[in-house]
C-alpha positions as CSV (number, residue, x, y, z in Angstrom):
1,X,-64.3,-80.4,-193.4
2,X,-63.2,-78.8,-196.6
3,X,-63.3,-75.2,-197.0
4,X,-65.1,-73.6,-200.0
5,X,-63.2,-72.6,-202.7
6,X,-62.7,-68.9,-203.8
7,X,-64.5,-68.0,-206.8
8,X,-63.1,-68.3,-209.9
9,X,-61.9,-64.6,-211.4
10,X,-63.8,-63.4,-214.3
11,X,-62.1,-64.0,-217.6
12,X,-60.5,-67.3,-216.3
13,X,-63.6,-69.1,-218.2
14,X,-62.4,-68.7,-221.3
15,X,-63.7,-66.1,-222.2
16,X,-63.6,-63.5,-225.4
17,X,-61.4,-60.5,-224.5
18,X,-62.9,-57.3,-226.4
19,X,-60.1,-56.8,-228.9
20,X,-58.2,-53.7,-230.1
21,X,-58.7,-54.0,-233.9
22,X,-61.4,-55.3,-235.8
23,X,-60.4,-59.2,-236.2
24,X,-60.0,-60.4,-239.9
25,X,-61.4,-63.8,-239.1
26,X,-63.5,-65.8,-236.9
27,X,-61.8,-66.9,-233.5
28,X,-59.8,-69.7,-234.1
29,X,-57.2,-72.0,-232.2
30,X,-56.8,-71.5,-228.5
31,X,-59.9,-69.4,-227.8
32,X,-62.2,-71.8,-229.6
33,X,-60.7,-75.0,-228.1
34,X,-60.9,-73.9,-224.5
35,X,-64.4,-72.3,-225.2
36,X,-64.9,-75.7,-226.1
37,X,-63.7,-77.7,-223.4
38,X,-65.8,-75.2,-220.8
39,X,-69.0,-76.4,-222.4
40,X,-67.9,-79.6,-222.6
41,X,-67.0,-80.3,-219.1
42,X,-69.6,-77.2,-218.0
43,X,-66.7,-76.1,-216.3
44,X,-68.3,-72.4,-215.7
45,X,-71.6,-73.5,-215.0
46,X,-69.8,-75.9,-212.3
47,X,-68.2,-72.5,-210.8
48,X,-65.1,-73.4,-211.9
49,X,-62.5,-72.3,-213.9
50,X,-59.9,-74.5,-216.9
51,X,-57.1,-72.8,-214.7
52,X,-58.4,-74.2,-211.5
53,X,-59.4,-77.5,-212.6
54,X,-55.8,-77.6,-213.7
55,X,-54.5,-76.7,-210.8
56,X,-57.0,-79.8,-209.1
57,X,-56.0,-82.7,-211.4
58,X,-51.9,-82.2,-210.7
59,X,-52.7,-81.7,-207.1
60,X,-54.9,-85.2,-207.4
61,X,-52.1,-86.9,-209.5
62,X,-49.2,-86.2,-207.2
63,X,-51.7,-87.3,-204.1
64,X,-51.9,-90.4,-205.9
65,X,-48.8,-90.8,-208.3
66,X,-47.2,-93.0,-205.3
67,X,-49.5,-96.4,-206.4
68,X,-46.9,-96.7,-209.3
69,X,-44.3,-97.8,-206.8
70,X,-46.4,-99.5,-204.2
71,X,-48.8,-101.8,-206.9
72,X,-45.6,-103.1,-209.0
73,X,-44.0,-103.7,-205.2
74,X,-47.1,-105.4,-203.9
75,X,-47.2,-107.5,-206.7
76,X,-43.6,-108.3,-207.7
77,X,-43.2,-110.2,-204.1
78,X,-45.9,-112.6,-205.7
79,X,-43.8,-113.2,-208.9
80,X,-45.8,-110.7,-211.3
81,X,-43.1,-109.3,-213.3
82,X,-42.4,-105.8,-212.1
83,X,-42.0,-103.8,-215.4
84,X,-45.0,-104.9,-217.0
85,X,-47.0,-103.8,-213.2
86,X,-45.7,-100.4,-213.6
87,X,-47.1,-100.0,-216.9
88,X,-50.2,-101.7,-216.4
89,X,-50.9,-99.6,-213.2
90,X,-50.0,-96.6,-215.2
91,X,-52.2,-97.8,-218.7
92,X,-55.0,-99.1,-216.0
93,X,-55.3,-95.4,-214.0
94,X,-54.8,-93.4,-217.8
95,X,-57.9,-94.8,-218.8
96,X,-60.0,-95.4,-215.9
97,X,-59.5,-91.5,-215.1
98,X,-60.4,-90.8,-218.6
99,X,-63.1,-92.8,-219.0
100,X,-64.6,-91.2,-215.9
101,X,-63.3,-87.6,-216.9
102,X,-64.5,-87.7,-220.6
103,X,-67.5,-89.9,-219.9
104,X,-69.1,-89.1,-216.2
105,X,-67.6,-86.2,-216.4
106,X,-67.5,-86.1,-212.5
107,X,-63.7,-85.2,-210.9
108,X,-62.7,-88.7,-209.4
109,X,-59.7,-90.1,-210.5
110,X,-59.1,-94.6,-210.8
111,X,-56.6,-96.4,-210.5
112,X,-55.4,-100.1,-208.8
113,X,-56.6,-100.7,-205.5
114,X,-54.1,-100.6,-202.9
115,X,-56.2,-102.9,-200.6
116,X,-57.6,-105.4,-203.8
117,X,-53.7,-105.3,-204.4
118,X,-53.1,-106.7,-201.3
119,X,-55.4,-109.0,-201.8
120,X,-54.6,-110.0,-205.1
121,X,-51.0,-110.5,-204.2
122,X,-51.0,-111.6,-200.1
123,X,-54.4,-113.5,-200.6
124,X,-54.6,-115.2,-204.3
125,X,-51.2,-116.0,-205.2
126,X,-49.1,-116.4,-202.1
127,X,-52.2,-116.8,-199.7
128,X,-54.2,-119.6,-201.6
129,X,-50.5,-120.7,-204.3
130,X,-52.4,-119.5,-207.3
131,X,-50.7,-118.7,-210.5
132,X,-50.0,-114.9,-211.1
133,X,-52.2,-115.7,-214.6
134,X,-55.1,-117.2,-212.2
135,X,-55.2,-114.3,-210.1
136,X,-55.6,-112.1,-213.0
137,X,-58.5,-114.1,-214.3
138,X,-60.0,-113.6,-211.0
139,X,-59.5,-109.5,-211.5
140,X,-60.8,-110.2,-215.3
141,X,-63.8,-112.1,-213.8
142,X,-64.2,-109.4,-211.1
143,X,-64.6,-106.5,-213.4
144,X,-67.3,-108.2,-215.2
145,X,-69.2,-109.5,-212.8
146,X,-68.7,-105.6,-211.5
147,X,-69.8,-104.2,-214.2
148,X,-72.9,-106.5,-214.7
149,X,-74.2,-105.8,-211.6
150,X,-73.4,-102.1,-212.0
151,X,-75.4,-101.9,-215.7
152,X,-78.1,-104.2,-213.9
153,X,-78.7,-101.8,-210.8
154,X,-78.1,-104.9,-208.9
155,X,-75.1,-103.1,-207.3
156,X,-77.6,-100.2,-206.1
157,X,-79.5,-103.2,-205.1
158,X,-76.8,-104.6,-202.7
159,X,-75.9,-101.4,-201.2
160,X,-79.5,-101.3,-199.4
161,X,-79.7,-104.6,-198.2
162,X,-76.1,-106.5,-197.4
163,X,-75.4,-105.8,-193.9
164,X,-73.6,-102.3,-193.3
165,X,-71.7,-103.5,-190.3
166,X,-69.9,-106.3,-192.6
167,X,-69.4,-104.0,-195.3
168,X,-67.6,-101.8,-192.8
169,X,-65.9,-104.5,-191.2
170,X,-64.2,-105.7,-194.3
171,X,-62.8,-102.3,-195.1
172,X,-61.1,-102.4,-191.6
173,X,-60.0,-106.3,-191.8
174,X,-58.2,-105.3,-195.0
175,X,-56.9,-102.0,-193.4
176,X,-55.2,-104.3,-190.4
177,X,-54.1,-106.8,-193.6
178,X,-52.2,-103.5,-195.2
179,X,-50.7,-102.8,-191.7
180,X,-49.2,-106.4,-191.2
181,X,-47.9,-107.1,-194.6
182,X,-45.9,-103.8,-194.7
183,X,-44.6,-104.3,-190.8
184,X,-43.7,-107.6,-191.5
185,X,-42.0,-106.3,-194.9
186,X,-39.7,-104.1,-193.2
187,X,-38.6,-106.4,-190.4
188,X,-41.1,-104.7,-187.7
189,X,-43.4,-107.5,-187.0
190,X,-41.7,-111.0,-187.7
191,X,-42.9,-114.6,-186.9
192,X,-42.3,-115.1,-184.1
193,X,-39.5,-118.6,-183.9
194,X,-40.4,-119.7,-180.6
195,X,-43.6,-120.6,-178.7
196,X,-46.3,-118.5,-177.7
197,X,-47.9,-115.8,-180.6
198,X,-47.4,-116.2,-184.0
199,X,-45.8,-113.0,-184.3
200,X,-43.5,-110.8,-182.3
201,X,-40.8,-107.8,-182.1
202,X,-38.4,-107.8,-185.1
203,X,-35.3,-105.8,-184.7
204,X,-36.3,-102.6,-184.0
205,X,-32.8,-100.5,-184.6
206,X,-32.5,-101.6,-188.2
207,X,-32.6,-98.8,-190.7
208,X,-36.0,-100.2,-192.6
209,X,-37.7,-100.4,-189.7
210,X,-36.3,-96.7,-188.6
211,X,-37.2,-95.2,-191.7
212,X,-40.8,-96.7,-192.4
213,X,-42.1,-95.5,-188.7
214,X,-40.6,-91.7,-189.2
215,X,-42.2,-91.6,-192.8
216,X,-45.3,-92.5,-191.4
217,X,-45.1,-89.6,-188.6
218,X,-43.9,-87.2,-191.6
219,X,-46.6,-88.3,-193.5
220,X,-49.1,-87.4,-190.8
221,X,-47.7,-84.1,-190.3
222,X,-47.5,-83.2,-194.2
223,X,-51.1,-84.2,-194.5
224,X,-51.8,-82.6,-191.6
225,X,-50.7,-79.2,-193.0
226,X,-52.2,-80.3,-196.2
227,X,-49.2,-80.5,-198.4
228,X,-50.0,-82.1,-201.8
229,X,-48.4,-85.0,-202.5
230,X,-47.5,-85.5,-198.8
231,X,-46.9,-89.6,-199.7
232,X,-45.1,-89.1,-202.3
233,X,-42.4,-86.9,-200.9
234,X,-42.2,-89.4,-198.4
235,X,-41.1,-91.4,-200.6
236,X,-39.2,-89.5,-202.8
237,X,-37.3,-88.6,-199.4
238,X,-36.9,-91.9,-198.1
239,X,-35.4,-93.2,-201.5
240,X,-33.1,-90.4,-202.3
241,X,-31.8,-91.2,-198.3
242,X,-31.5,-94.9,-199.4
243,X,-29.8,-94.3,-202.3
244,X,-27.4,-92.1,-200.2
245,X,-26.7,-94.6,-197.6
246,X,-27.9,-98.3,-198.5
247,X,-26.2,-100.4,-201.3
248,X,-28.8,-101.9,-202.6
249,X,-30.6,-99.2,-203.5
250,X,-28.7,-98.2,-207.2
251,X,-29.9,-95.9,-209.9
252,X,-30.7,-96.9,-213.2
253,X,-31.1,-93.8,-215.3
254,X,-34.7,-91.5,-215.4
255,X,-36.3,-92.5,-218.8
256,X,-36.9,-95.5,-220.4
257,X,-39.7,-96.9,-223.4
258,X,-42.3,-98.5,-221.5
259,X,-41.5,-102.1,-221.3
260,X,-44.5,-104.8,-221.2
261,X,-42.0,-107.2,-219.8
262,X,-38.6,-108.0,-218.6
263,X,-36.1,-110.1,-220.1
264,X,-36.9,-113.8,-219.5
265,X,-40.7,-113.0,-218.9
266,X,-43.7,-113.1,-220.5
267,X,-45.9,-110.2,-221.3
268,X,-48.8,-109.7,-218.6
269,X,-51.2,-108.6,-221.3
270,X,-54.1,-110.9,-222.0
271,X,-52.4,-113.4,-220.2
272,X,-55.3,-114.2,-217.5
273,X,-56.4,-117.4,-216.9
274,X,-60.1,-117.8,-216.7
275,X,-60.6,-120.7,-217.1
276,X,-58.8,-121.8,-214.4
277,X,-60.3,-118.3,-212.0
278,X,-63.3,-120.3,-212.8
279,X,-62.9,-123.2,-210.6
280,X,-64.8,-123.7,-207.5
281,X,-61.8,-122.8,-205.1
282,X,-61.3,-119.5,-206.6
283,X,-65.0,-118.5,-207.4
284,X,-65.2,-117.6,-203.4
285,X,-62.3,-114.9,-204.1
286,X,-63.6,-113.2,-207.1
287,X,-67.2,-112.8,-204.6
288,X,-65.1,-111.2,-201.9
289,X,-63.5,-109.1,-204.4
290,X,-66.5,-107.9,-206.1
291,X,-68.1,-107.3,-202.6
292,X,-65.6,-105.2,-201.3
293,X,-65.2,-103.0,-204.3
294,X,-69.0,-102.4,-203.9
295,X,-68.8,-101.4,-201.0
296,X,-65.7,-99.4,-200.8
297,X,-65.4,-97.7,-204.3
298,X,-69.3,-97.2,-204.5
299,X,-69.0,-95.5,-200.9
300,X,-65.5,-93.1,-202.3
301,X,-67.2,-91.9,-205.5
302,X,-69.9,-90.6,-203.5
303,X,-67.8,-89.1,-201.2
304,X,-66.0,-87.2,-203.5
305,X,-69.1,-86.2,-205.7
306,X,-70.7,-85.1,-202.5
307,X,-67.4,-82.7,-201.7
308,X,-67.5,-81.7,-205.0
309,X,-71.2,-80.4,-205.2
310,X,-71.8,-83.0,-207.8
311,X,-75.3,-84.6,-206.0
312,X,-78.6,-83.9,-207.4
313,X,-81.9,-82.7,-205.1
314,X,-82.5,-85.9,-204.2
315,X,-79.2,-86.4,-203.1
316,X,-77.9,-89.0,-205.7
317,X,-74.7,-88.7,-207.5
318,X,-74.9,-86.7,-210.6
319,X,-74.0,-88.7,-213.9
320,X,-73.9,-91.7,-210.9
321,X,-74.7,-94.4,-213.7
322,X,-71.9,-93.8,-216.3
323,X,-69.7,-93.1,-212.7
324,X,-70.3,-96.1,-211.6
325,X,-70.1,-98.6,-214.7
326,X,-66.8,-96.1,-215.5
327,X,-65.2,-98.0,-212.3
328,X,-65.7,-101.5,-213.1
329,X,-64.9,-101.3,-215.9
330,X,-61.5,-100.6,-215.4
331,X,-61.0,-103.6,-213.5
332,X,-61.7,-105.2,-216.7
333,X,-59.2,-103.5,-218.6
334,X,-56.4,-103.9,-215.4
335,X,-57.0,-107.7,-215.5
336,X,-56.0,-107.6,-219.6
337,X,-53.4,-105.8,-218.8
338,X,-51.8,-107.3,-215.6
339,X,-52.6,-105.5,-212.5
340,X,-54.8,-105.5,-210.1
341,X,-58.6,-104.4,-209.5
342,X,-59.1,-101.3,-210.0
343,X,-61.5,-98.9,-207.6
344,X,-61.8,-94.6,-207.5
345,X,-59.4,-93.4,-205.0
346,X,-60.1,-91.6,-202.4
347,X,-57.1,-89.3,-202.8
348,X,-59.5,-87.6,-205.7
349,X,-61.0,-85.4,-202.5
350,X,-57.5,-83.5,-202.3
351,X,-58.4,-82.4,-205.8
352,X,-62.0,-81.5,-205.3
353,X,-59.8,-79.6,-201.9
354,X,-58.1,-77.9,-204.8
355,X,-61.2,-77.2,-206.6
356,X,-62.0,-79.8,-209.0
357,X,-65.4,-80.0,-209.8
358,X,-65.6,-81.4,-213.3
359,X,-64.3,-84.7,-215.2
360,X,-61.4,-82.2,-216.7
361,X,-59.6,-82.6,-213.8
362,X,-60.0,-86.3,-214.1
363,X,-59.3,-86.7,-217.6
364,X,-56.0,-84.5,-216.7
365,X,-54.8,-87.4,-214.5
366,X,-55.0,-89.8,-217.3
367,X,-53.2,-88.2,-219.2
368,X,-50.2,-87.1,-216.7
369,X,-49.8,-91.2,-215.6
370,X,-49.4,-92.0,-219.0
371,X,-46.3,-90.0,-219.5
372,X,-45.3,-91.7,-216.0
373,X,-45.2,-94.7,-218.4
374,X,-41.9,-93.2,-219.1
375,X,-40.3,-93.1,-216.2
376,X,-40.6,-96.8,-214.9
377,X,-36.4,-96.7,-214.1
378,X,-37.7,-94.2,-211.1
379,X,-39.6,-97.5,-209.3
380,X,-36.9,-99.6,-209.3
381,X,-34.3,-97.1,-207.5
382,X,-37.9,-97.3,-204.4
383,X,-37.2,-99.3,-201.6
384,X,-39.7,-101.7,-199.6
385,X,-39.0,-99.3,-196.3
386,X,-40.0,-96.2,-198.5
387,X,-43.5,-97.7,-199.6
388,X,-44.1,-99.2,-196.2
389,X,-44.8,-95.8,-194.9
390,X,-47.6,-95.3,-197.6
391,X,-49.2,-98.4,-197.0
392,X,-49.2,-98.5,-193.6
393,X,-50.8,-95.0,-194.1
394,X,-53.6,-96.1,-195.9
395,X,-54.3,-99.1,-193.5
396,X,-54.8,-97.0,-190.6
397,X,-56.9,-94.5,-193.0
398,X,-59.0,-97.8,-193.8
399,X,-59.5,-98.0,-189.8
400,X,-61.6,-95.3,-189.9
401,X,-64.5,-97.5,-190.8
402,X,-64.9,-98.5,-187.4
403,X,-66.7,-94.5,-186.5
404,X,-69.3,-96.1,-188.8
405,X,-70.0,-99.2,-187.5
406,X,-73.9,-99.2,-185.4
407,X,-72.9,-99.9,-181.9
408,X,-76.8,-99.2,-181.0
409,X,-76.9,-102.3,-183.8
410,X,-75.2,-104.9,-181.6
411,X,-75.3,-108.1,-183.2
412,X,-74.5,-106.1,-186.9
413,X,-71.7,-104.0,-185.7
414,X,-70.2,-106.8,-183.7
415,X,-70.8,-109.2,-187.0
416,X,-68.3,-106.6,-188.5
417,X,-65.9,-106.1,-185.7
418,X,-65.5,-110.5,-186.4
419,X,-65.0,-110.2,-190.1
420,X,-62.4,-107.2,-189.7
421,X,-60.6,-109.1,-186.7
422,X,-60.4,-112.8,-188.2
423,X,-59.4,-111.0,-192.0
424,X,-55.9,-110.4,-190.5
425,X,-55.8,-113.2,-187.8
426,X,-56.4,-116.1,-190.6
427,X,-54.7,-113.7,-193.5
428,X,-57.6,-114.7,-195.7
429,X,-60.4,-112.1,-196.9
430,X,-62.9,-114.7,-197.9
431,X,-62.4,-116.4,-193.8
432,X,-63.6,-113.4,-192.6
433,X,-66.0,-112.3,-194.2
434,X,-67.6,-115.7,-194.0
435,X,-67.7,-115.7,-190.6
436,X,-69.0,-112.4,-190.1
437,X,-71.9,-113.5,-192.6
438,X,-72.4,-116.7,-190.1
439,X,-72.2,-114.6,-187.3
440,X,-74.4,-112.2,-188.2
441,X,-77.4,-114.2,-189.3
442,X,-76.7,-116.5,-186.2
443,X,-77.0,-113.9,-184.1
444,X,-79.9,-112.5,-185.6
445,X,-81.8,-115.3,-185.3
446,X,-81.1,-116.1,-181.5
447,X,-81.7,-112.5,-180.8
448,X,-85.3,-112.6,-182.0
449,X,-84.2,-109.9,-184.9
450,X,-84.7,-112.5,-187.8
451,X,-87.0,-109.4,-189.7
452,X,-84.1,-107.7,-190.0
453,X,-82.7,-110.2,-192.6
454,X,-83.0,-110.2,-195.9
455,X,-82.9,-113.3,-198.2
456,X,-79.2,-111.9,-199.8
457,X,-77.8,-112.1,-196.7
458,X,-78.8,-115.6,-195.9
459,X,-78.2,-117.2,-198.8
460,X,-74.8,-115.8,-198.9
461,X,-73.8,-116.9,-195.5
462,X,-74.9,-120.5,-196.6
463,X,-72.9,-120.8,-199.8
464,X,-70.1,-119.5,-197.6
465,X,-70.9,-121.7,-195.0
466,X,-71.4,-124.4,-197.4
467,X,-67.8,-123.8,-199.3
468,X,-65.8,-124.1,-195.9
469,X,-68.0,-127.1,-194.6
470,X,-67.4,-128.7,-197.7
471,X,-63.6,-128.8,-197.8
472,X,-63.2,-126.4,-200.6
473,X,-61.6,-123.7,-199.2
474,X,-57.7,-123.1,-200.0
């Protein structure tokens, strides 16, 4: 649980002080701006103060700051060029955070999905052999579909009546994804060149391997004495011991002028391709995309409106509607802009731990990751075993989903215990989750429990069903 915050001091509100002279003039510059931005973001009336909300958005940008490293790396090893990721993750958080900072007003910061970047780059592009442009026509085609559903309260809709033990189940199949791909990245989990599993033991004494697994345990301790930033010193630490000790780590300066793409590549921006997203192969994908992020980004802005105070008497989130359109939207604009969906990060409740309780502390984000734009020689001096630790961290966070699944619910939790399980045995999102749909309304209806589906639910698993049966699936 997170401890109430102190009480903001009186005269930290931006206040008038009672002046020593009689002023010549009305009250101008500073005072009038912040008096401003207090009504604007009710920052006093939220029992907050501009100094602590400051305080929250750096503490939320360093808990998060580490996706500019991870995304581009995710992402490069499907051919996106790196460069133009880095500012893309960086242009995509800026205005996600901003829109739901000036707009919302609620203290949730966006950015790229680490587990939609996983999926964007393990699943679409080397998963099913799609073209990097493809795949970003599936995000494109994502964040609209998102955000129509959002407008149209369809998304609301969804929420009460798609199964809960599926939704679950995904978050933990792509949890066990993140886990794999950055083992098998470092050299910890290989496949395996003889008979029996497909995978086994890689060499366990190599310095990738070494370092990833003791950044994972420092992570947990760090977060465990709730250091801000824990990840990212992590990898800051791991790097600056690479750079020390391995060759192929080399430094390439500090600043740089954002670059939309590297020499001998084309520029990521606008370069989806919809059309082709829009084939009946890839439709399937951009379903399982928009699923997911309903379920897992609708789920984290609640959480951290909740832990910020921000619900109403009814319990619903306050400014919920502008929160939630905010969100997809940003997918939109990461799509234009070559990266990958975009969902509210969860990181945003080490802010609200700080104290944030308005969008200032949002909208303070957005604005410190676009002067990260200028820094993109940092990313390329990270190496793989210095993100692994990070991602590996937030697949086991993801596992957490399983406290949630109904065990009292048998045939719904276990429906989600098959989609998590068969997401990372068949390294394909869309697999699982089809058979957790087939599963579930299977076992419904030899259970005797066919009241307890809804028409959604079926006629998903049949298009599903349908799409695999057919022959169409990748």
């Amino acid at each position: 649980m997170i401890e109430p915050h102190a009480q903001p001091l009186a005269g930290t509100t931006g206040a008038a002080v009672e002046p020593i002279v009689e002023p010549i003039a009305e009250p101008t510059g500073l005072g009038t701006a912040t008096g401003f931005i207090d009504r604007y973001f009710d920052v006093a009336a939220r029992g907050s103060s501009l100094r602590q909300e400051a305080i929250a958005g750096v503490t939320t940008f360093l808990a998060m700051v580490y996706s500019v490293f991870v995304v581009p790396g995710m992402l490069g090893k499907a051919g996106f060029d790196t460069s133009a990721v880095f500012v893309a993750v960086c242009l995509t958080t800026a205005f996600g955070s901003l829109l739901m900072g000036l707009w919302a007003r609620l203290p949730i910061a966006i950015g790229c999905a680490i587990s939609l970047t996983a999926f964007t780059a393990f699943g679409l592009v080397l998963g099913k052999g799609l073209k990097p442009e493809v795949a970003l026509g599936a995000v494109f085609l994502m964040g609209l579909v998102f955000t129509a559903i959002s407008v149209t309260g369809v998304r609301s809709w969804s929420l009460r009546n798609l199964p809960h033990g599926i939704a679950h189940g995904t978050g933990i199949g792509i949890g066990l994804f993140l886990l794999l791909i950055a083992a098998n990245d470092v050299g910890l989990v290989i496949k395996n060149p003889g008979a029996g599993l497909p995978v086994s033991l890689g060499p366990i004494t190599s310095l990738p391997v070494i370092l990833s697994v003791i950044g994972l345990a420092a992570i947990f301790g760090l977060v465990r004495r709730r250091v801000p930033g824990a990840i990212l010193l992590v990898i800051v630490a791991i790097s600056a011991l690479g750079l020390a000790i391995d060759p192929a780590v080399t430094f390439h300066g500090v600043f740089a002028w954002p670059s939309l793409s590297a020499p001998g590549h084309a520029s990521l921006i606008g370069a989806m391709d919809i059309k082709g997203a829009l084939s009946l192969a890839v439709l399937p994908s951009v379903l399982a995309l928009v699923m997911t992020a309903v379920f897992d980004a609708t789920g984290t802005i609640r959480a951290v409106a909740g832990q910020a105070g921000q619900l109403d008497a009814n319990g619903r989130i306050v400014n919920g509607a502008r929160a939630l359109t905010a969100d997809s939207l940003s997918s939109i604009f990461s799509g234009f802009f070559g990266g990958a969906p975009a969902a509210a990060y969860i990181e945003s409740t080490v802010g609200v731990a700080a104290g944030a309780r308005t969008g200032l502390a949002a909208a303070l984000v957005g604005v410190l990751f676009l002067a990260v734009m200028f820094f993109a020689p940092l990313a390329g001096l990270v190496p793989s075993y210095a993100t692994a630790p990070a991602l590996m961290y937030v697949g086991l966070m993801m596992l957490s989903s399983v406290s949630r699944l109904d065990m009292a619910d048998m045939v719904d939790a276990m429906s989600g215990l098959v989609c998590a399980v068969f997401i990372v045995l068949t390294a394909n999102i869309v697999t699982g989750i089809m058979l957790g749909f087939c599963t579930l309304v299977i076992g419904r209806l030899v259970s005797g429990e066919i009241r307890k589906l809804n028409v959604g639910t079926v006629v998903i698993a049949g298009v599903l069903a349908a799409f695999y049966l057919g022959g169409w699936a990748i």
